[in-house]
C-alpha positions in Angstrom: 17.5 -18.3 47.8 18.3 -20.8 45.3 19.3 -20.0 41.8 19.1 -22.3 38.6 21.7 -20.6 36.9 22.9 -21.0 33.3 26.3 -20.2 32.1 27.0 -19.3 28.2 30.5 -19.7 28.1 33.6 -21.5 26.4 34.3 -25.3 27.5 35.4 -25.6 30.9 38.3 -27.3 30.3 39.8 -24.4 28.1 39.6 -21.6 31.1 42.7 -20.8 32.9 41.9 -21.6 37.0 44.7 -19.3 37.8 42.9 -15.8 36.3 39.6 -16.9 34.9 36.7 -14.5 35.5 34.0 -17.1 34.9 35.6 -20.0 37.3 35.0 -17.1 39.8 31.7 -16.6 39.4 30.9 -20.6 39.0 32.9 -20.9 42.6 30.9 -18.5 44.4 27.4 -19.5 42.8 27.9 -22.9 44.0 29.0 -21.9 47.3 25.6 -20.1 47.7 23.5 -23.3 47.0 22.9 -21.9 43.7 22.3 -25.3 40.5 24.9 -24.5 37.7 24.4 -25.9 34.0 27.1 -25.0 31.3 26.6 -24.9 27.7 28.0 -22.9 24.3 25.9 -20.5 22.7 25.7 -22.7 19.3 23.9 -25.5 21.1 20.9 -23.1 21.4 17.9 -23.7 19.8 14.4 -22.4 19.0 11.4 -24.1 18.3 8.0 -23.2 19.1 8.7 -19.9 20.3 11.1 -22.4 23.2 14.7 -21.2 23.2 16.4 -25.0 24.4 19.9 -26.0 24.7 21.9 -29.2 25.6 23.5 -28.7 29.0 25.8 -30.0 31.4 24.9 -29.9 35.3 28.2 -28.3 36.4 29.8 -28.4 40.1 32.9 -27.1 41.1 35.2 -29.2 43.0 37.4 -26.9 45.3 40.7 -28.4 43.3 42.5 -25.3 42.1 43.3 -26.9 39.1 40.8 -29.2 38.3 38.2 -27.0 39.8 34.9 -28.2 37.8 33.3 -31.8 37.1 30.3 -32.1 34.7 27.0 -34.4 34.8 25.3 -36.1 31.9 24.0 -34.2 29.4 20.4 -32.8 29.5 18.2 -30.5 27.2 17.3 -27.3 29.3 14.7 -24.7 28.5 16.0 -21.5 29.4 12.3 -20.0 30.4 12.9 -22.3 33.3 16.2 -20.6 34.4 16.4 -18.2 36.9 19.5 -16.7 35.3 21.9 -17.0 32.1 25.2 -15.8 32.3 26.9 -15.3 28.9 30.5 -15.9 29.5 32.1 -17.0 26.1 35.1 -14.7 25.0 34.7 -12.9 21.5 35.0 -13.3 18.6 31.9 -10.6 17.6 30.9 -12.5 15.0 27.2 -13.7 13.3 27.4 -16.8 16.3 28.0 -14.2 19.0 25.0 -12.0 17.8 22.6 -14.9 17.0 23.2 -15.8 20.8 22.1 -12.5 21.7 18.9 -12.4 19.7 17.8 -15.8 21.5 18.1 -14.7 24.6 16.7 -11.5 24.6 13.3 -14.1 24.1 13.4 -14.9 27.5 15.1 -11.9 29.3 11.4 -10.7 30.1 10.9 -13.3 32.6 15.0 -14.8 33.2 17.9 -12.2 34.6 20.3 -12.4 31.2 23.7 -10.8 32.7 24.6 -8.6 30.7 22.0 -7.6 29.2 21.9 -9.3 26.1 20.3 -6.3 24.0 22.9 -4.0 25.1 25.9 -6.3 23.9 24.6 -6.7 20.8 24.6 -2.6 20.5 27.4 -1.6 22.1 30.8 -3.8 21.4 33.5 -3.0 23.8 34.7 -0.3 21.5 31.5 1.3 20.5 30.3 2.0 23.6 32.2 4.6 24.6 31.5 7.0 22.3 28.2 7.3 23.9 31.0 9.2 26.2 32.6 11.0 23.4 34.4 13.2 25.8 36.2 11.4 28.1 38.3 9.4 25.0 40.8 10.4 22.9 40.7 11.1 19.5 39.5 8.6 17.7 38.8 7.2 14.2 36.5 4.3 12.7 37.0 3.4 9.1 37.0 0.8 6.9 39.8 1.6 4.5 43.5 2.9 4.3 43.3 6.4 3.3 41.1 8.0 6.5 44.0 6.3 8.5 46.6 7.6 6.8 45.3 11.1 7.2 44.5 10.4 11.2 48.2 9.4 11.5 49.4 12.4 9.5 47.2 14.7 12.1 48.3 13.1 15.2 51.9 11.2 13.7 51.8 8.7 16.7 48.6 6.3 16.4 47.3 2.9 17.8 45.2 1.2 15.4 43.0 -2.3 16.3 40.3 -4.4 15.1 37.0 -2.9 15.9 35.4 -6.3 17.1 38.7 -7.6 18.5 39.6 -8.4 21.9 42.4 -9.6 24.0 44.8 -7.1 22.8 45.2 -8.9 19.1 46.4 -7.4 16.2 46.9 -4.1 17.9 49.9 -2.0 16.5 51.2 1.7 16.9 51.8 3.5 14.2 54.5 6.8 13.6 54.9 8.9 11.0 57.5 8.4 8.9 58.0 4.4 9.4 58.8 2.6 7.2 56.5 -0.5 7.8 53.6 1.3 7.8 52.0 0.4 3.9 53.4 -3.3 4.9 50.8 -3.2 8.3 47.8 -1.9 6.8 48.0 -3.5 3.6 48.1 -6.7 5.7 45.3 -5.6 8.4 42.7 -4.4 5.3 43.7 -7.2 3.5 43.6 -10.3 6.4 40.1 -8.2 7.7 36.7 -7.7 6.3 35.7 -5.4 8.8 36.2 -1.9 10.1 39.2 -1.1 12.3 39.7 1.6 15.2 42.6 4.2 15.6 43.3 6.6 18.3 45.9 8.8 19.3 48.6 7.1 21.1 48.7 7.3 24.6 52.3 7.6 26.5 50.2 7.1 29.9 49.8 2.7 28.7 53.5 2.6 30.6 52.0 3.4 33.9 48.6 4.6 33.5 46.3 1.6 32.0 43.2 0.4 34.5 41.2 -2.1 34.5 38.0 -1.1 36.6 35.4 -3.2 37.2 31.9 -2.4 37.8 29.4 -4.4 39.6 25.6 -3.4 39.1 27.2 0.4 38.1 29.5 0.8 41.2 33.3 0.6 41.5 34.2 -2.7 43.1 38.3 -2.8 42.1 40.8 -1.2 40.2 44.0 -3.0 38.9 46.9 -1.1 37.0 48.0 -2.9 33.8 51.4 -2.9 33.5 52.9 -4.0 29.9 55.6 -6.5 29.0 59.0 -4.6 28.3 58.5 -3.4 25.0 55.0 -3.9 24.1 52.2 -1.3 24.2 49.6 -3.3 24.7 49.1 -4.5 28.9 46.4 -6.7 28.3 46.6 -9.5 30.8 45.9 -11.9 27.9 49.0 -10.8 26.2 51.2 -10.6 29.2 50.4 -7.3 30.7 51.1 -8.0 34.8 48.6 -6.3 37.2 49.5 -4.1 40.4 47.7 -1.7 43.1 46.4 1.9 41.1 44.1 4.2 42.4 41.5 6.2 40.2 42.4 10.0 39.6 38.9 12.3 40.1 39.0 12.0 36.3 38.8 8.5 36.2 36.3 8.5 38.8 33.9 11.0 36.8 34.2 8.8 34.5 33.2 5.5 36.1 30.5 7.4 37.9 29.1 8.6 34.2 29.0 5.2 32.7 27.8 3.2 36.2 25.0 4.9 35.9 24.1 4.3 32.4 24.9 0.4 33.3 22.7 0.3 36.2 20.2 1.4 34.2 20.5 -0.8 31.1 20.8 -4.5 32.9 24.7 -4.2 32.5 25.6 -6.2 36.3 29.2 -7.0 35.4 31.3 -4.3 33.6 35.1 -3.6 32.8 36.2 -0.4 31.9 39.5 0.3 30.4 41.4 3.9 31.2 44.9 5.2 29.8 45.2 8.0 32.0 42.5 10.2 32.1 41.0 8.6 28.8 38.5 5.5 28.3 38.9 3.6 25.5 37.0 0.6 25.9 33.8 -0.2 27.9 33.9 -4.7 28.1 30.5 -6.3 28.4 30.2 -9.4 26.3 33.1 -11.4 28.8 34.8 -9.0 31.6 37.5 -10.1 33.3 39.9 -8.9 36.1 37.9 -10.3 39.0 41.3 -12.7 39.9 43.7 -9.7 39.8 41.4 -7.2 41.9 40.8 -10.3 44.1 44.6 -10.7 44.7 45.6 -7.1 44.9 43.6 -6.4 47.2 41.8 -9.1 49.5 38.6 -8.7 48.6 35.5 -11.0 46.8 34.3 -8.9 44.1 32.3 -12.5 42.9 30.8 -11.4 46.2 29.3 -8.5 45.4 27.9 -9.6 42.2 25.9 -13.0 43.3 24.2 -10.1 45.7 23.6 -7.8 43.1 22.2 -10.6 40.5 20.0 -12.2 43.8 18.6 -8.7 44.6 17.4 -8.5 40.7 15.9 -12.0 40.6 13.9 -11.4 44.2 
């Protein structure tokens, strides 16, 4: 089965070939016969009830480094696609959105991985409080003073951007610091928008996972090991990956939230657990396919081309 298959994502040129989700994916499609086009999401247009975009016929080369090469430009209509693949990292923003309410005008007739209805209404950190009990406490406000009384209940917080990704602009917070009036007069001040705090976790030195889910089911785990003194072991902000396996816990919990993704259209998910909590749930752009990859030997990119060809037939 031949695909036509386009990707929403960030310029080519800009992804790193050594952990890159998307290059994955790209590598694997092409392998399978499958026509690859690449564009951004603010290229998209609609007019006449047509949702077009300019679009680059993209092959990859096999170079490791320079592992794509791109054809002359051409205007595609999605509604001939067989797939679209948003890939772009965050930002959350109005242009992320906007993307999303194109394409769910042809997701009735094209396979749009992820779903593009669900990432509008469920960012990575709102979506787990449709599984309440498996996080930790938690607050979401927009303003200083519900913080300061979360800190003052639980005296060791982390506090984050509620749209954010990548691990920016993450700090912890204790009671009794003196820099904590100069942090959140700086987040509330540099941010128009709300901002997440939970308790802090002591399990991020040993106990952070990355679990991805293809079509619902567990196909890796990697541990997330943070830099020496940070808390944060995001692989985007130096956190180094290693072999983990899930607790039952964690496994009740990837069971509990593959389901609801098989359900929903959600093909390629990323979970993130601090011991026996979740605290994020990453659809708009997983990654950790390169680290699960290396760990362990296996072609999670694999899996998910046979997932997304079993949904188009």
């Amino acid at each position: 089965m031949s695909l036509r298959v386009a990707i929403q994502m960030d310029p080519p040129a800009r992804l790193n070939p050594a952990g890159d989700s998307t290059i994955i994916l790209a590598q694997e499609a092409a392998a399978r016969g499958h026509t690859l086009y690449y564009y951004e999401p603010h290229w998209l247009t609609c007019t006449a009830g047509n949702i077009t975009t300019i679009a680059y016929p993209l092959s990859c080369t096999g170079d490791p480094v320079d592992w794509f090469h791109l054809g002359d430009a051409e205007t595609l209509n999605l509604a001939d696609m067989h797939v679209v693949l948003m890939r772009q990292d965050p930002p959350y923003d109005m242009r992320y959105l906007s993307a999303t309410y194109l394409l769910e005008q042809v997701s009735d007739h094209v396979l749009v991985v992820n779903n593009p209805t669900v990432v509008r209404n469920l960012p990575e950190k709102i979506f787990p409080l449709h599984f309440a009990e498996y996080m930790p406490e938690t607050l979401i406000a927009s303003s200083k003073e519900p913080v300061y009384a979360f800190l003052k209940e639980h005296g060791d917080i982390v506090i984050k951007p509620l749209y954010g990704f990548g691990g920016h602009d993450v700090f912890r917070l204790r009671e009794g610091a003196d820099n904590i009036d100069a942090i959140l007069e700086t987040l509330f001040t540099a941010n128009h928008e709300p901002f997440m705090a939970q308790r802090f976790l002591p399990e991020v030195d040993s106990g952070d996972r990355r679990i991805i889910l293809i079509d619902g089911k567990v196909e890796g785990v990697s541990g997330r090991i943070p830099a020496a003194g940070e808390i944060r072991a995001n692989f985007r902000v130096g956190g180094s990956a290693a072999k983990a396996e899930l607790t039952p816990r964690q496994q009740e919990i990837c069971d509990k939230v593959g389901a609801y993704c098989r359900e929903h259209g959600l093909l390629f998910v990323g979970l993130d657990v601090i011991g026996d909590y979740l605290t994020e749930i990453n659809i708009t752009s997983p990654t950790g396919l390169r680290a699960v990859k290396d760990l362990y030997g296996v072609t999670p990119e694999k899996r998910f081309w046979d997932a997304v060809e079993a949904r188009v037939a």
